[in-house]
Every structure is written in structure tokens, then in C-alpha cells.
C-alpha positions as CSV (number, residue, x, y, z in Angstrom):
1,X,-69.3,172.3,191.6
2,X,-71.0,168.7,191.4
3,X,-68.8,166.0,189.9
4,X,-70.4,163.6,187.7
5,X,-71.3,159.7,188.6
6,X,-68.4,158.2,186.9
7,X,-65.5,160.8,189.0
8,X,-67.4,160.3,192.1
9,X,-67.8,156.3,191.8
10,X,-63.9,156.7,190.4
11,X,-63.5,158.0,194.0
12,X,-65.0,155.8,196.2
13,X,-63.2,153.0,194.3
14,X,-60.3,154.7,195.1
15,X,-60.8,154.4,199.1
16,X,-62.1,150.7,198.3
17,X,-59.1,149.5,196.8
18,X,-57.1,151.4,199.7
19,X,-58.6,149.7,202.2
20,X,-58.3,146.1,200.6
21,X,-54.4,147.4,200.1
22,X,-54.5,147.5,203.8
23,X,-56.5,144.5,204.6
24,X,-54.3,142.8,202.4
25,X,-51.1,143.9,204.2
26,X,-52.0,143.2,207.3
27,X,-52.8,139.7,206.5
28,X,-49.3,139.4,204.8
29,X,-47.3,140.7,208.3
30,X,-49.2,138.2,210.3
31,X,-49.3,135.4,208.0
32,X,-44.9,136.4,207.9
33,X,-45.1,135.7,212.1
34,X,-47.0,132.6,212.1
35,X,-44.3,131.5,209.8
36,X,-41.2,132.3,211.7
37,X,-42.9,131.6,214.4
38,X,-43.0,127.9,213.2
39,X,-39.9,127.6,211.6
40,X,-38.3,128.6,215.4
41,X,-40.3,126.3,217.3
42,X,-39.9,123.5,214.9
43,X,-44.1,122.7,214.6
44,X,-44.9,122.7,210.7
45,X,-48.5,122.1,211.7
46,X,-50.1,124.6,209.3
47,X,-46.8,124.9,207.2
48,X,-48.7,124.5,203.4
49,X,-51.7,126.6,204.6
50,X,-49.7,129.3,205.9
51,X,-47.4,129.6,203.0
52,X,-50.5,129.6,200.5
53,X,-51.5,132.4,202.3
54,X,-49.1,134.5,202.4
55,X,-48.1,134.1,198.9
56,X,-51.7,135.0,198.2
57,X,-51.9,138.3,200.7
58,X,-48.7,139.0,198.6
59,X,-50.5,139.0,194.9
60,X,-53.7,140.4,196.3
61,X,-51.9,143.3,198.2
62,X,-50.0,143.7,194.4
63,X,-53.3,143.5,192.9
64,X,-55.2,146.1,195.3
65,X,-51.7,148.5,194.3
66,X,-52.3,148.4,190.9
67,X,-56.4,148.8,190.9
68,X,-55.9,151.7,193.3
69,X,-53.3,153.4,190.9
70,X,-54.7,152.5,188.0
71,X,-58.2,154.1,189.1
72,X,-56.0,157.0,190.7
73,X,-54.9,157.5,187.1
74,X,-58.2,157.8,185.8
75,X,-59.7,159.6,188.2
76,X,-57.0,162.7,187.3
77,X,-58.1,162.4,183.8
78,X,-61.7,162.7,184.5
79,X,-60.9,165.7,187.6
80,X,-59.0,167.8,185.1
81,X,-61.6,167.6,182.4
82,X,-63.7,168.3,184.8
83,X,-62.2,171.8,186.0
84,X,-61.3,172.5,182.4
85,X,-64.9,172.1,181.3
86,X,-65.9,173.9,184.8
87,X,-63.8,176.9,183.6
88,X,-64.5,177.3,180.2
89,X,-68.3,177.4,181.1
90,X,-67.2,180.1,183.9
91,X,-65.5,182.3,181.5
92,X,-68.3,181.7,178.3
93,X,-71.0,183.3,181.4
94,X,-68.8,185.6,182.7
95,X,-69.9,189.3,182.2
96,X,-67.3,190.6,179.4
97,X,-66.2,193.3,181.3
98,X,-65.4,190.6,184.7
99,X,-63.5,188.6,181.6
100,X,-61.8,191.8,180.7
101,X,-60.3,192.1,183.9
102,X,-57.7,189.4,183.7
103,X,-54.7,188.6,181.2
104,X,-55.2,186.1,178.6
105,X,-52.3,184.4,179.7
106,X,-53.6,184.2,183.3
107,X,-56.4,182.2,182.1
108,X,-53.8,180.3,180.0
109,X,-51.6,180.0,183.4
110,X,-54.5,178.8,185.4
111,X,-55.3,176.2,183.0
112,X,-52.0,174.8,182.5
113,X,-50.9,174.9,186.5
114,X,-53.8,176.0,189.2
115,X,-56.0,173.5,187.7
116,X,-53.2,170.7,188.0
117,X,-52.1,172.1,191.4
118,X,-55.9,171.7,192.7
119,X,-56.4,168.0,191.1
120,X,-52.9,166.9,192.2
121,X,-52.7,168.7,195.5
122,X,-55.9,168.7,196.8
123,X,-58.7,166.1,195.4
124,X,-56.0,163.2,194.6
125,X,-54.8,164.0,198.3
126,X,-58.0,163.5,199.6
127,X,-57.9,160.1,199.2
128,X,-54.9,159.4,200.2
129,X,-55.2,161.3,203.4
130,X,-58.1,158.3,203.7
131,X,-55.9,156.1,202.8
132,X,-52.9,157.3,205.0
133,X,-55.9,157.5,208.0
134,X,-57.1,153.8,207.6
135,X,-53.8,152.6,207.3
136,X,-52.9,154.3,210.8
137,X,-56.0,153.0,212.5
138,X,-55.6,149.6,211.1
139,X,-51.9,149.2,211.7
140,X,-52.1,150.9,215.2
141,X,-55.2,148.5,216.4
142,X,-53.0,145.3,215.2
143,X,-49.9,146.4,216.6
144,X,-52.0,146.6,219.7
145,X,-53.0,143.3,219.5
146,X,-49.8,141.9,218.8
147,X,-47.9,144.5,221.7
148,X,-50.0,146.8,223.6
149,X,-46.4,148.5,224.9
150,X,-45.4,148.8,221.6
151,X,-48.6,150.1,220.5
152,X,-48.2,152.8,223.0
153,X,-45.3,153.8,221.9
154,X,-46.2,154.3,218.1
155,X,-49.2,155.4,218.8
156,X,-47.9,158.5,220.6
157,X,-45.2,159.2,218.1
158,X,-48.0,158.8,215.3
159,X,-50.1,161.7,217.0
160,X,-46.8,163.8,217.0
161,X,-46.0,163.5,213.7
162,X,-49.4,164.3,212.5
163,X,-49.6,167.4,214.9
164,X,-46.1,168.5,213.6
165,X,-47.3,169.8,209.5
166,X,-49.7,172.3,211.6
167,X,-46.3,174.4,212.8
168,X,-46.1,174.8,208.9
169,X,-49.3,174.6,207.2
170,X,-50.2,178.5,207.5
171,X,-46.5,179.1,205.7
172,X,-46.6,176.7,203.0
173,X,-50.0,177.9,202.3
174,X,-49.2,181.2,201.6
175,X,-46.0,180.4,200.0
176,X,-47.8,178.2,197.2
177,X,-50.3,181.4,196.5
178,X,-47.5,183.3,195.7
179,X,-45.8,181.2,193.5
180,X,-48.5,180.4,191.3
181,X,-49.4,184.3,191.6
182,X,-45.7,184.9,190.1
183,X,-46.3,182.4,187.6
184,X,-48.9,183.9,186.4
185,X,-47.0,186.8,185.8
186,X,-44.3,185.2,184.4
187,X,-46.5,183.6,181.5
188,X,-48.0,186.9,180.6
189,X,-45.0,188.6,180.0
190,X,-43.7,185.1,178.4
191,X,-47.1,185.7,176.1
192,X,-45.9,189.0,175.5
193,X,-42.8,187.8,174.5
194,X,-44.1,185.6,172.3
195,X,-46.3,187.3,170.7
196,X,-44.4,190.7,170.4
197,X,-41.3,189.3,169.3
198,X,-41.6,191.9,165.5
199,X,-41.9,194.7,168.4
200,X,-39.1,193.7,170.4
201,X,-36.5,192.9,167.7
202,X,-37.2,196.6,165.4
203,X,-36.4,198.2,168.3
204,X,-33.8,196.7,169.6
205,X,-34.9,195.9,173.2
206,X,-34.1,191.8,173.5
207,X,-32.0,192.4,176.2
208,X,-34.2,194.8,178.0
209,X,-37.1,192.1,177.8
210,X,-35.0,189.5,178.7
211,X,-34.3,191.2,181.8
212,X,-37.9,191.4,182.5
213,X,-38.9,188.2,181.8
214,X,-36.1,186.6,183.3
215,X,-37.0,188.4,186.5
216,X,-40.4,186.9,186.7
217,X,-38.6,183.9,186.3
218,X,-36.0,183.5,188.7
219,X,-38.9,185.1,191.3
220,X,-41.5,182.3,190.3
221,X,-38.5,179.6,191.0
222,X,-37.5,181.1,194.5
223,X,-40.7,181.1,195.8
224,X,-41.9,177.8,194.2
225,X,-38.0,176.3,196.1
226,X,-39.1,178.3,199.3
227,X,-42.3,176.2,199.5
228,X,-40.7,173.1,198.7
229,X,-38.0,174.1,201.3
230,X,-40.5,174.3,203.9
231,X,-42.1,171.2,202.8
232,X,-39.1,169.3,203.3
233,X,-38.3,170.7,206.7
234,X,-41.7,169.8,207.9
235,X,-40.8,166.3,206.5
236,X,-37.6,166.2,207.7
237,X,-39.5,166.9,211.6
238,X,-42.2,164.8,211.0
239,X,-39.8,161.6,210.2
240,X,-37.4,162.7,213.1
241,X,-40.7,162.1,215.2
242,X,-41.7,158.8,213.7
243,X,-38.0,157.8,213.7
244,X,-37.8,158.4,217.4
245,X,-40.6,155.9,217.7
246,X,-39.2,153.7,215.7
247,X,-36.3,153.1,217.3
248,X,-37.8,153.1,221.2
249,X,-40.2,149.9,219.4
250,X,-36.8,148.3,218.8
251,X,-35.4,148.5,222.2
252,X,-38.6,147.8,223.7
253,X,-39.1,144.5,221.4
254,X,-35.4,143.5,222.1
255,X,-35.9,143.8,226.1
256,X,-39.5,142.1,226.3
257,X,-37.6,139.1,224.3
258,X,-35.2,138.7,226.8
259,X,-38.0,138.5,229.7
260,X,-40.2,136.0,227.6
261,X,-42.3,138.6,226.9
262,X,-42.9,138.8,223.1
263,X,-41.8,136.3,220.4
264,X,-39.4,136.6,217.3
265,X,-42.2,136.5,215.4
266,X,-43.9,139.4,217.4
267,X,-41.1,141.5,217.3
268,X,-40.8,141.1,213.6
269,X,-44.3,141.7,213.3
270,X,-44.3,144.7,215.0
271,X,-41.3,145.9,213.2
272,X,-43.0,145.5,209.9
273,X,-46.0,147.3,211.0
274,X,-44.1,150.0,212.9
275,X,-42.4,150.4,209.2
276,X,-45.9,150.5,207.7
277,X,-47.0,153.1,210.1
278,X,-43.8,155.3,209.0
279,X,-44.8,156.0,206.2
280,X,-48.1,156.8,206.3
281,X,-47.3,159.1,209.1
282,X,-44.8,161.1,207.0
283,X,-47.2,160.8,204.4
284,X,-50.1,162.4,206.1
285,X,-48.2,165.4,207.3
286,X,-47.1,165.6,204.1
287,X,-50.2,165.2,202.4
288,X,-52.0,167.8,204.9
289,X,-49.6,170.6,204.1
290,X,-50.1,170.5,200.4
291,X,-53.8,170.0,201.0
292,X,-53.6,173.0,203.0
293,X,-51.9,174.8,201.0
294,X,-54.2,174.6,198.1
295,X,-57.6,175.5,199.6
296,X,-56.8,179.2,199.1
297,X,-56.0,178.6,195.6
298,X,-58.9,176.0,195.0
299,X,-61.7,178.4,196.7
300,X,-60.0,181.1,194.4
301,X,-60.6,179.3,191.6
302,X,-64.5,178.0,191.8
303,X,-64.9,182.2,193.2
304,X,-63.5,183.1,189.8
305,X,-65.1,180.8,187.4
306,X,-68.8,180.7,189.5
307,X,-71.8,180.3,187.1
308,X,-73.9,180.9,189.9
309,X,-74.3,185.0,189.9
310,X,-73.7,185.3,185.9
311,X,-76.4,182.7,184.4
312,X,-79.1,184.5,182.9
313,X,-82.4,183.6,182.4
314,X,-84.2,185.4,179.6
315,X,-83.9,184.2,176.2
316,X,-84.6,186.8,172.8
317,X,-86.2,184.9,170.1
318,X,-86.1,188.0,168.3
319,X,-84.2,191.0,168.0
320,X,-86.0,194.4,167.2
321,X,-84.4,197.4,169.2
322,X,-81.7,197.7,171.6
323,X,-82.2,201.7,173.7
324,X,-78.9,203.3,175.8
325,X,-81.1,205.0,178.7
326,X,-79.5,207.7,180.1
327,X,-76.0,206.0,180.4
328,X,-72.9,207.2,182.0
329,X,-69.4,205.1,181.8
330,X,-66.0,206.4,182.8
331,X,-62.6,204.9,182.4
332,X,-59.9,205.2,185.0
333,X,-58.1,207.6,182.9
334,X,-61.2,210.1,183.5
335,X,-62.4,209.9,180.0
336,X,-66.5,209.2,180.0
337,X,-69.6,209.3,177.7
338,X,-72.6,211.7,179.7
339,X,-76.4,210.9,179.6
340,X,-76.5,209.2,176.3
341,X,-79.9,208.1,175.3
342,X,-80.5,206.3,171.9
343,X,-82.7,203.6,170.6
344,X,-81.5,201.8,167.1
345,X,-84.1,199.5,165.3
346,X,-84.1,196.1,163.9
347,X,-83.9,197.0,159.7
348,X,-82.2,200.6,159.9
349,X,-78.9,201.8,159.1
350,X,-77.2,203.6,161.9
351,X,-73.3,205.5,161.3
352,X,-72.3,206.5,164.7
353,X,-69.1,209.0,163.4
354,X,-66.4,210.9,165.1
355,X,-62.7,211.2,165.8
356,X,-60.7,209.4,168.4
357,X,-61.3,210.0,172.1
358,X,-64.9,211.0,171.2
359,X,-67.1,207.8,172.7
360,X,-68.2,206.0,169.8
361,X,-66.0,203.1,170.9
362,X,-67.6,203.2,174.4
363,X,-71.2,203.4,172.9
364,X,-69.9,199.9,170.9
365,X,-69.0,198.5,173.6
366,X,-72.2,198.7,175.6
367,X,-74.4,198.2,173.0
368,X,-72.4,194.1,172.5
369,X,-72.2,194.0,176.6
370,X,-68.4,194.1,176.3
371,X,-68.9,197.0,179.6
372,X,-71.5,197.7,181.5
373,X,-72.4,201.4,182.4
374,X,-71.9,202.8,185.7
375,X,-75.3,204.8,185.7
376,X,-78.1,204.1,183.6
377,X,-79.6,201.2,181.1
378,X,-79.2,199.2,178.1
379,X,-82.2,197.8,177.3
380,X,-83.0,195.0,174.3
381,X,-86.7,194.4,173.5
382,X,-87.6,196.6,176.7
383,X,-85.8,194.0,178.8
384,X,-82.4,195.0,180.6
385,X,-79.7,193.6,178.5
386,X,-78.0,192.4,182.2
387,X,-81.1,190.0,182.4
388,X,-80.6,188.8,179.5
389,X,-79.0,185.5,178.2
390,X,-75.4,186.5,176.5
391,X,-76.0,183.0,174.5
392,X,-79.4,184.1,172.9
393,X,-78.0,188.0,172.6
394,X,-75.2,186.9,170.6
395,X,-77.3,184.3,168.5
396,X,-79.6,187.5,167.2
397,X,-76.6,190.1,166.4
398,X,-73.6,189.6,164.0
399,X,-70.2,191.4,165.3
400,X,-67.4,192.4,162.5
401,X,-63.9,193.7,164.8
402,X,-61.7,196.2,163.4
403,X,-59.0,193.9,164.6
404,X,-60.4,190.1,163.4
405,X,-59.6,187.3,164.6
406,X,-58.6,183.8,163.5
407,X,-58.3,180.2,165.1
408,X,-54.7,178.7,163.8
409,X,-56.7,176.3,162.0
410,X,-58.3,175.9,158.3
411,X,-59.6,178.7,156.1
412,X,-62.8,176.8,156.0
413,X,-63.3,176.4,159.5
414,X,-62.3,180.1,160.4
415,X,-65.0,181.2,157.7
416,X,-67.4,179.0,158.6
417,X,-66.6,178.7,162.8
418,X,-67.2,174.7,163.0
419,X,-70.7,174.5,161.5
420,X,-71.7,173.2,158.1
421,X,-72.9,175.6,155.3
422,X,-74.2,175.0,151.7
423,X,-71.1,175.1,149.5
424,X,-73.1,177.1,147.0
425,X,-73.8,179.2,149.7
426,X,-70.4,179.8,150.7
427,X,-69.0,180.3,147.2
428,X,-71.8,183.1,146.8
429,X,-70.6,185.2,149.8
430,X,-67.4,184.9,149.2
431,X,-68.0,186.0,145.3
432,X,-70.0,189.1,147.3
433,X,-67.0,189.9,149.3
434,X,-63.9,189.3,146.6
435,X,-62.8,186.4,147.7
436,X,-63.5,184.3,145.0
437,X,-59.4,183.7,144.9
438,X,-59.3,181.9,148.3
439,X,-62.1,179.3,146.9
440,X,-59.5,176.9,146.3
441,X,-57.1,177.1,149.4
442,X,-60.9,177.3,151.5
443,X,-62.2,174.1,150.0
444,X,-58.9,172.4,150.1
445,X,-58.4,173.1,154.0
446,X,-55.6,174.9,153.6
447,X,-54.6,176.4,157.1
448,X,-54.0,179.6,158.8
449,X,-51.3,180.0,160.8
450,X,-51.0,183.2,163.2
451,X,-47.4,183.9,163.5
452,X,-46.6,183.2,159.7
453,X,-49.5,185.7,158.4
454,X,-50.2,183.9,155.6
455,X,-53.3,185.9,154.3
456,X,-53.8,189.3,154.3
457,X,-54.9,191.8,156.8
458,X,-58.0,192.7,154.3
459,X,-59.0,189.2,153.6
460,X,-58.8,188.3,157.6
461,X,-61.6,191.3,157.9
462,X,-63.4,190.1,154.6
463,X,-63.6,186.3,156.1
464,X,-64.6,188.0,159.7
465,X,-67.9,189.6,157.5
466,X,-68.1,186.6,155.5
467,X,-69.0,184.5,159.0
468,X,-72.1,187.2,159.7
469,X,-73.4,186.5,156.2
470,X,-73.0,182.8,156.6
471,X,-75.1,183.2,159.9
472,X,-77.7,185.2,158.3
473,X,-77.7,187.9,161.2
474,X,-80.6,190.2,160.3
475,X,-78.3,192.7,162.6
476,X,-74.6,193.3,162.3
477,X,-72.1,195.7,164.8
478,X,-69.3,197.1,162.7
479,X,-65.8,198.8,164.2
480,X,-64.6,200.3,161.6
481,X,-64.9,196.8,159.7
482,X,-63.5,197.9,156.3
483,X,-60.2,199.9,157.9
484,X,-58.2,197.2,156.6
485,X,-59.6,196.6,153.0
486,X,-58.6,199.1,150.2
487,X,-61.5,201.5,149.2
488,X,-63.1,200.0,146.2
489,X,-63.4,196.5,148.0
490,X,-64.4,198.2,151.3
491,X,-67.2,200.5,149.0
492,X,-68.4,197.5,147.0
493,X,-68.8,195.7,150.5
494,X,-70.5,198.3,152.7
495,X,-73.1,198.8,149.4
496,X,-73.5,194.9,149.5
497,X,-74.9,195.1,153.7
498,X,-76.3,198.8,153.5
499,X,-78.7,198.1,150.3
500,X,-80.5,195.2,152.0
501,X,-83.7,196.0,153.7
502,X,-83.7,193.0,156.1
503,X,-80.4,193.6,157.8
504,X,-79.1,196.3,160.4
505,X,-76.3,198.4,160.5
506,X,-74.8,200.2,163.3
507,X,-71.5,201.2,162.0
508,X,-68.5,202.9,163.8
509,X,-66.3,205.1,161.4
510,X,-63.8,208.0,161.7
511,X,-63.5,208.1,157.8
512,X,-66.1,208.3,155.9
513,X,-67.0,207.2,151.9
514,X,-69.1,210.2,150.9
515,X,-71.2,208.0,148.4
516,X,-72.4,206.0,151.4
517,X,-73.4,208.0,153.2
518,X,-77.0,208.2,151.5
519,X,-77.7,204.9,152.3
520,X,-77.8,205.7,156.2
521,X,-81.1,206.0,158.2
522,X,-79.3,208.2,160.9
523,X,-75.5,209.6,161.6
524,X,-75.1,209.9,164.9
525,X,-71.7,212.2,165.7
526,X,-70.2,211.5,169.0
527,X,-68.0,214.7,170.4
528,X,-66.5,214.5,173.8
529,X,-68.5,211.5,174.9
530,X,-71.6,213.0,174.3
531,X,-74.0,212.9,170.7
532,X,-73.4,216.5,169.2
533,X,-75.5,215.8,166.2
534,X,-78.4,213.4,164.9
535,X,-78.1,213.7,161.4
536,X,-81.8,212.3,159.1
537,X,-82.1,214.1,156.3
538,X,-81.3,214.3,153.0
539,X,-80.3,217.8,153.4
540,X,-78.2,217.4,156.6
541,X,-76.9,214.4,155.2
542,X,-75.5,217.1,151.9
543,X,-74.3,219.6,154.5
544,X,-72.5,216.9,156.5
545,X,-70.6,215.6,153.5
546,X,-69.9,219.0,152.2
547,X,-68.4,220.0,155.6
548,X,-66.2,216.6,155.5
549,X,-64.8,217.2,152.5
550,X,-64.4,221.4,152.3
């Protein structure tokens, strides 16, 4: 993934402002030695100067604190909109079946906490391993300058404490994939819960549920306190380490002042940097392990959401035919449609009929590239529908669900998904399609809200058409699109789409309205997974109706 110029010059002020933080500091421990240094040996030579000074190193070391967490900050903001945008492209080009393959509330849980995870744990780490580095470098080449003994001596208990995260970078690693892992499992049974909760309370089984979800739970804590157990032992060895060098400094400094060797001022000096090499010491460990322990889970995540392998280049400016060549599909339950070969034109009216289990939800499902078959092609305009842009597919068909969906937010902008219509236009279709009593509540943005229901099952799948109208698809997928929607509503609306010349229909159906039927070009029966029938004339057309209704 390439970041844009404003996160990457967001970085690199980052490790500018950390460097002048360090700079600054510096300046403030020596300027704090020349002073004592002075005051002790009575000569206020430089007295004003060296006061100025320091109070300055002071404000600019406060000033270089706030810049660099201030542009911290922002960079976070940008990072996370970043990965956000980088996943919502990922899964908008993902093949439907590859988006198939996980949980909704996965995705949901890789929004909300592997994305944070990766911009918290990983980039914001990285520079502040920088910074924890320069700091070290800095520090330890002053120090020398000020003590070479001393130096020594921090130096080599610096180099142990970085060393020391490695004994448990491999651990915490693993232990962060499985946390998030178990969160992820925990929010798709807490989406369950959620959105099951009629289910669950008619039949009685709270407690049972609770048990389940309390299990993913309490496992998603453990291991999410395992890892931060073993984060804090590696802390807890690092500091011993850098403790241990802390405290020989000390003894050292106190010793060399008794032999003449170093100055109060030194020793104070070298205290103060010895303090400022602490903590970047602990810090780096620190700051190593969680860096390490979200490369898995950062790799992971670009693997999952990679636009690389699913962009597609060819782009229909027209739609006219779309051919099932030969195809084969089989589910893991065994089920599977055999050698189906088809072609359905731009303009004609297709009913593909038969009972559940038979295929013709398979044969849907192909034909909108919601699967992909095992053996075999589906082929749009004679070009393989896998080389073909889902974008520009999707802008040439119309799809109507039997189970529609809505976005929890106005009438209007469910019916017409964001864009802007012609409010004659929209009043027309919705006169078309009965729903000339949801005028007002639609121009008025009244809202829809998912958990209180508050329109009808029927006027969910009459709003769901509406859309397809709006759009002016000249060919439109239905799945049993009128299931919900009482007979003379669903007649008057499958008459409105089947009477006009310029649009076409392939329409799923296990029941069928006899005084329809007419009006298809071709009934295509689906038994076993296989096409049993291909049903033209008028004549078949009277003996398939009469057998329907014997």
C-alpha cells in the first residue's frame, strides 16, 4: 500500500521534531552542569548566558514535545483513514465469493481493532523506535564525552536491554494473533446476539446464549491479559537490566569524585543522561515487542484486502448477452448444478422455475458473480465475466433480493442510494409500484430504522425495485422479488417490468401467477441442478400452466 504525501511528510516530521526533542535535551543537561559547576567553584563568568540558555533548551525541548505529539496525533488520523479507505476498496474488488468467505462482523472486528492495533502498534511505533534509537546514540555519545567509564557501563547495559524483548518477541507475537482472532469471534456471536435477539427470547434460550457469548468473552480477555502479562515481564527484565546499570553509574560517579576524577557537575550530568537513556531503553524493548507482534497481523491484513490479484480491466459499455458454458458448481454439502449451458439476451424475458434444492439459486448466483464455477464459463458479451470489471458489470444489470436490504437512514436515500433523481420521476415510479402512500414520509426524510421495522416487508422489496427503475437498468436479476408483496401488488408489478420491450428479465420463482406466464420469452425448469425443460411456446407454455395448476 502507498501512503499519500501528506501521511508520509506527517512522518518524517515526526522523526524531525524527535530529533530536535533530543537535541534540545541534551543542550538542557549540559547547560544544568555548567551551572552547578559555577555555582561550586564560585566563577559567575557566563552566569546570565548560561541561565538564558538553559531556560531556553527548557521551552524548546517543551515546544519540540508538543510539535512531535501533536503531529503524532495527526498522523493516526490520517493512518487510520488510510487503512479504512485501503479496506473498503479491498472488499468493493474482492471476488463475491472471497467476500463470502468471512463473517460480517469480522470485517466489522477488523475495522474497529486490527486496524487500530496495526496504526497504534506498528506504524506509530515506527517512529518511535527512531526516536528511542537517536536518543540512545545521542545520549550514549555525550555521556562518553562527559565519562568514557561511565559510558562503558551504560552502554553495555543498553545493548542488554535491547537484546532482552527478543527472549519474548516470538511469544507475544503469537499471543496478540490469538487474541484478536478470539475477538473476532466474540463480535460475531455479539452480532448475532444483537441481531437475533426476537430468535433468542421466543425460544427461550438467553441463558444458553449467554453462555456462549460470555465464553468468547472471558477467552478474548485471557489471552489479550496473557499478552500483556508477557509484555510486562519482558519490561520488568529489560528495566532490571537498565537498573543494574544505573546503579553501577552511581557508584562509579561517587568513587571517580573522591579521586578528582569527575566533577559534581559531571556526575550530575551523567546521572541525568543515564535517566534519559532509561527510558528509552525500556521503551525500545517495549516498543520492539509490540512491533513484532503485529507484523503477522499487519501482513494478514494487506493479504486479505490486496487489490492487486482482483482489479479488472475490461469495461462493458453495453450489456447484450451473458452465456453459462458448460458449468459445474458444487457446495460442500455435495449438492451441485451439471453441464449447464444457457445464453439469456439483452430485451427477453427469462423465468428460470423450480422447487427448492433444484439449482436455480446457484444459476443466480453465477449469472451476478456472487460464485464462481468450479468447471466451466460465464461469459458476458463473449468476454469471461472473471475479466471483467465488477464496477462496469454492475453499472449495466439491476439486481432486486428476495431478502432487501436497507441502510438505517432516510426513505429517500434508501430509494434513491445517495444520487439525485427528478422528483417527478420519482413520484412516477413509486405511483407504478403502489407507493404513492410513502410520498410524504420519502420527501420529508423520514428515516428507516432496522431494528424498529418501521415499514413493511412488501414495501422494503417495492423500494428495492423502485432503485432498478430509478437507474434505468435495461436488464434486471429477480429472486423471487415479489415473495413478500401480496398478489395483486406483486401481479400489477411483474406486468409493469415484463410488458416493456427495452428491459430484461431473468426471474427466479418457485410459485408461479399463471397470467404471467405469457409474457415470458423462455421458462427454464431447473430439476436436480440440471435444466429438465426449455419451455417457448405458446403451447408448452398452456401445458405447463395446466400441469401447475391440475
Amino acid at each position: 500500500m502507498k501512503f499519500n504525501i501528506k501521511t508520509k511528510i506527517l512522518f518524517i516530521s515526526v522523526f524531525i521534531f524527535s530529533g530536535l526533542l533530543i537535541l534540545s535535551q541534551t543542550l538542557q543537561i549540559y547547560m544544568s552542569k555548567l551551572l552547578l559547576d559555577e555555582t561550586i567553584l564560585s566563577t559567575h563568568k557566563n552566569i546570565t548566558l548560561n541561565i538564558t540558555l538553559f531556560i531556553f533548551s527548557i521551552l524548546f525541548c517543551l515546544f519540540c514535545e508538543f510539535m512531535r505529539k501533536d503531529i503524532t496525533a495527526k498522523l493516526k488520523k490520517e493512518l487510520l483513514i488510510s487503512l479504512r479507505s485501503y479496506a473498503c476498496e479491498g472488499i468493493k474488488l474482492k471476488n463475491s465469493s472471497k467476500f463470502l468467505e468471512t463473517n460480517i462482523q469480522e470485517y466489522i472486528s477488523i475495522f474497529n481493532n486490527d486496524i487500530e492495533n496495526i496504526v497504534e502498534d506498528y506504524y506509530l511505533n515506527l517512529p518511535v523506535i527512531y526516536f528511542q534509537i537517536l536518543s540512545i546514540v545521542i545520549y550514549s555519545f555525550f555521556l562518553f564525552i562527559l565519562n568514557p567509564v561511565i559510558a562503558v557501563i551504560i552502554a553495555l547495559s543498553n545493548v542488554l536491554t535491547v537484546l532482552t524483548p527478543y527472549l519474548f518477541s516470538k511469544k507475544i507475537q503469537n499471543g496478540k494473533t490469538k487474541y484478536l482472532d478470539w475477538l473476532k469471534k466474540y463480535n460475531v456471536n455479539l452480532g448475532d446476539f444483537l441481531k437475533g435477539q426476537l430468535v433468542i427470547r421466543t425460544n427461550s434460550i438467553d441463558d444458553l446464549y449467554d453462555d456462549i457469548l460470555n465464553d468468547k468473552s472471558h477467552k478474548s480477555a485471557e489471552e489479550e491479559y496473557a499478552v500483556n502479562r508477557l509484555v510486562t515481564f519482558s519490561d520488568m527484565t529489560t528495566g532490571s537490566v537498565s537498573y543494574l546499570g544505573y546503579i553501577l553509574t552511581f557508584i562509579c560517579g561517587i568513587l571517580m569524585i573522591g579521586s578528582k576524577k569527575l566533577t559534581f557537575g559531571g556526575l550530575l550530568a551523567s546521572i541525568q543522561t543515564s535517566d534519559l537513556l532509561v527510558g528509552p531503553s525500556i521503551s525500545l524493548a517495549s516498543q520492539i515487542n509490540y512491533l513484532n507482534g503485529m507484523k503477522s497481523i499487519k501482513n494478514n491484513f494487506f493479504k486479505s484486502f490486496s487489490t492487486e490479484e482482483t482489479i479488472k480491466n475490461i469495461n462493458l459499455d453495453k450489456f447484450d448477452s451473458i452465456s453459462l458454458e458448460n458449468v459445474n458448481y458444487k457446495y460442500e454439502s455435495g449438492f451441485e448444478i451439471s453441464d449447464i449451458t444457457y445464453t439469456f439476451y439483452r430485451g427477453k424475458k427469462y423465468l428460470i422455475y423450480g422447487g427448492n434444492g433444484s439449482g436455480k439459486s446457484t444459476i443466480f448466483k453465477l449469472l451476478l458473480n456472487i460464485v464462481s464455477p468450479d468447471t466451466g464459463k460465464v461469459i458476458v458479451n463473449d468476454i469471461n465475466l472473471e475479466k471483467v470489471s465488477n464496477t462496469s458489470y454492475y453499472k449495466n444489470i439491476g439486481i432486486v433480493l428476495q431478502d432487501p436490504f436497507l441502510f438505517n437512514d432516510t426513505l429517500i436515500n434508501n430509494l434513491t442510494l445517495f444520487r439525485d433523481y427528478d422528483k417527478n420521476k420519482i413520484i412516477e415510479i413509486l405511483r407504478n409500484l403502489n407507493l404513492e402512500h410513502l410520498t410524504e414520509d420519502i420527501f420529508s426524510n423520514r428515516l428507516y430504522h432496522e431494528n424498529k421495522s418501521n415499514i413493511s416487508g412488501g414495501e422494503k422489496q417495492k423500494i428495492c425495485l423502485a432503485r432498478v427503475l430509478l437507474e434505468n437498468k435495461k436488464f434486471i436479476f429477480l429472486d423471487e422479488a415479489t415473495a413478500s408483496i401480496d398478489n395483486t401488488s406483486s401481479e400489477d408489478i411483474e406486468n409493469l417490468i415484463l410488458k416493456d420491450p427495452d428491459i430484461g428479465i431473468v426471474n427466479i420463482e418457485h410459485k408461479i401467477n399463471k397470467n404471467l406466464v405469457k409474457f415470458y420469452d423462455e421458462i427454464i425448469c431447473m430439476d436436480n441442478g440440471r435444466i429438465s425443460k426449455i419451455i417457448k411456446t405458446d403451447e408448452e407454455k398452456e401445458n405447463f400452466i395446466n400441469g401447475l395448476y391440475e
